[in-house]
Each structure stands twice: as C-alpha cells, then as structure tokens.
N, C-alpha and C positions, 0 to 999 in steps of 0.2 A: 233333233227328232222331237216331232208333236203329240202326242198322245190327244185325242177332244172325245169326249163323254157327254154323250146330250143324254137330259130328262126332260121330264115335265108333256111327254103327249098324252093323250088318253083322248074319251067319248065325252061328245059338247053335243049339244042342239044348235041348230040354227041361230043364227045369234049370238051366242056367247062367245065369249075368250079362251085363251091359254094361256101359259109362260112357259117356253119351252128355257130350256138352259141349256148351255157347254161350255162344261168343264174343261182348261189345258194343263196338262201338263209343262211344264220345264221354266224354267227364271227368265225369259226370251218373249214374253208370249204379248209385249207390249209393243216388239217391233213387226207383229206379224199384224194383218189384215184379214180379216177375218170375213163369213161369209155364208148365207143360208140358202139351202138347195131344198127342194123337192122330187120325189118320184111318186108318180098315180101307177096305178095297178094298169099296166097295157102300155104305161106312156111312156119316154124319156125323159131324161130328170132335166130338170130348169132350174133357172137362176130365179131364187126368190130377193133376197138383199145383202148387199153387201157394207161393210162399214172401216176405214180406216185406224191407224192405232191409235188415236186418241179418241175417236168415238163422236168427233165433231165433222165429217167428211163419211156421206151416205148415198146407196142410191140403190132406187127400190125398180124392182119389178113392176111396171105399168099395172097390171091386175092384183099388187096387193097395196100402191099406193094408197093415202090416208085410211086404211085399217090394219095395218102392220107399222112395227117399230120397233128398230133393233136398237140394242144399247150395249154398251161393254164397262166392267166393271175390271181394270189390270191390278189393281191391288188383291182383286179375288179370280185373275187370270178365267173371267168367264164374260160369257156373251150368252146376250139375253137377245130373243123375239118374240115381243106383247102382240097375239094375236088378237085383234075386236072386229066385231060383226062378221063371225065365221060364216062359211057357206059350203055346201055340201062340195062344190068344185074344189075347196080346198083341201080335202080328203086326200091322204098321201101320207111316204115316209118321208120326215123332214130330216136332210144330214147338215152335220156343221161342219165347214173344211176353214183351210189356212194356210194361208201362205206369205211366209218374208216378204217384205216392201222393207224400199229405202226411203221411203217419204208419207206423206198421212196422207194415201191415198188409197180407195179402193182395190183389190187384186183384178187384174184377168185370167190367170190361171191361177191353178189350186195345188199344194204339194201335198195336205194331210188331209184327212177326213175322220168322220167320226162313221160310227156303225151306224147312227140313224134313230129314232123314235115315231113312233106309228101317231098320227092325228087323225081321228074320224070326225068328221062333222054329219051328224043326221039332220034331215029334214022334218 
C-alpha cells in the first residue's frame, strides 16, 4: 500500500512557477513509477507527466512539454513537478498517482493516488 501527499499548489500570475511535491509512503517507493494528472473545473482529468524509478526515463504531455519537469528524489521517497511559464489553461487540481513497474519505465495505469493540490494560474 501507497499513501502520496502532494504540496506545494497555490495562486501564480501568468508567467511564473511552482514546485508541487508528493510525498510516499512505504520502503517500496523506488520500484513504483510514478505520475502527474490533472483535472480543470468541467473537464476530465489528463495525463500531465510521467517518470520511471530511477528518474532518468520521462514522458511528457504534448501541452506542458519544455515548461514542466518532473524529477524524483527515492532517498526522500518524493516526486517533484517544476512548473515554468504558467498559463491560465493550466489552472486545475494536480493529483500524484503510482504504480509498480518491473522495469524503469513509465506506468500505463495507475494503482494509488494522492488527494490532489489546487493550481491557479491568473492572467
């Protein structure tokens, strides 16, 4: 079992950044594959980026390619998404999920989630 705790959303302008973070639970959390969603207020949730366990095997969402960047840190069992040159479409709640792999490879499906942290971007 996964427990994931994301921080780090809150209110940006146009332009600026974030560092969202998620936190996992459990001694395990180096062979999971890890993975950042989105939901907009009306939409369906999407796949923003995903990243394997070592952190070196990534693949991004077409619309947040070169200004997102996921990273993972397994000695602090957390995974990181540096948000730059925000835009008001990226307004949404961002969830962290995770899921077992047997190899350093991104997931296609997801087993755990996190409850999500809200990102506003104003214009």
């Amino acid at each position: 079992q996964v427990q994931l705790v994301e921080s780090g959303g809150g209110l940006v302008q146009a332009g600026g950044s974030l560092r969202l973070s998620c936190a996992a639970s459990g001694r395990t959390f180096s062979s999971y594959g890890m993975g950042w969603f989105r939901q907009a207020p009306g939409k369906e949730r999407e796949f923003v980026v995903a990243v394997g366990w070592s952190g070196s095997t990534t693949y991004y969402a077409h619309s947040v390619k070169g200004r997102f960047t996921i990273s993972r840190d397994n000695a602090k069992n957390t995974v990181y998404l540096q948000m730059n040159s925000l835009k008001p479409e990226d307004t949404a709640v961002y969830y962290c999920a995770a899921a077992h792999v047997s190899g350093d490879y991104v997931p296609y499906e997801y087993e755990y989630w996190g409850q999500g942290t809200q990102v506003t971007v104003s214009s």
